[in-house]
N, C-alpha and C positions, 0 to 999 in steps of 0.2 A: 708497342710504342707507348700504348698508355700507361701499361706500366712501371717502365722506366720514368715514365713525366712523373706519375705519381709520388714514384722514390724518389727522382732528384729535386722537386718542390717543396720538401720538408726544409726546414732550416736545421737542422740537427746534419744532414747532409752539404750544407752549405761550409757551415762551421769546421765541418770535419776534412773538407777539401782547402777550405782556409789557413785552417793550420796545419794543414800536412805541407802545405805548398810553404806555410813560413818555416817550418823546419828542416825542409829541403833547400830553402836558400841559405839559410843559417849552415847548413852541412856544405854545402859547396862555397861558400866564404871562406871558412875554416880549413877546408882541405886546398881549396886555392893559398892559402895564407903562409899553411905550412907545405904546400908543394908534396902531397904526397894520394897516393888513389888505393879507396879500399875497393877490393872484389873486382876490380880493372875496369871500376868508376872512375872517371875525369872530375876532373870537376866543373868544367863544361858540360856533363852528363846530370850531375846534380841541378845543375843550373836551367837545364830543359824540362828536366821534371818538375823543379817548381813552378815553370813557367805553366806549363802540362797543366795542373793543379789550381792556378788562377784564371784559366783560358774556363777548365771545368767548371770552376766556381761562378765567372760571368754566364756562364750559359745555365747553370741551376736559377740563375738571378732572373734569367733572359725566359727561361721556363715557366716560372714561375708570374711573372709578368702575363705570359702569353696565356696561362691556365685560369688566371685572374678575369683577365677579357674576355674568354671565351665561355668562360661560367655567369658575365655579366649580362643581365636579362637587356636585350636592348628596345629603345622607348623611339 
């Protein structure tokens, strides 16, 4: 567990959940738009993944926070 806290508290990790979650909304717009599914993606299926992706991204935020406190000397 600590090592996962480790790697998702970086912001390089944060960024990279961020925009994979905006390019996965961006791909399920588009495929919604023109009505068509690659690889027997919906585009309801795109649209869970980015969600997937932002839900990730609050909890690297959420982590981070938490890694913050707990490294704070308390007085």
């Amino acid at each position: 567990m600590k090592k996962l806290t480790e790697c998702m508290t970086r912001p390089p990790c944060i960024c990279c959940l961020g925009s994979l979650g905006d390019v996965l909304l961006i791909v399920g717009i588009v495929t919604a738009a023109i009505n068509a599914t690659f690889a027997a993606f919906t585009p309801i299926i795109w649209l869970l993944l980015a969600f997937a992706c932002y839900l990730g991204m609050i909890w690297a935020v959420l982590m981070r926070i938490l890694a913050r406190l707990e490294s704070k000397p308390q007085s």
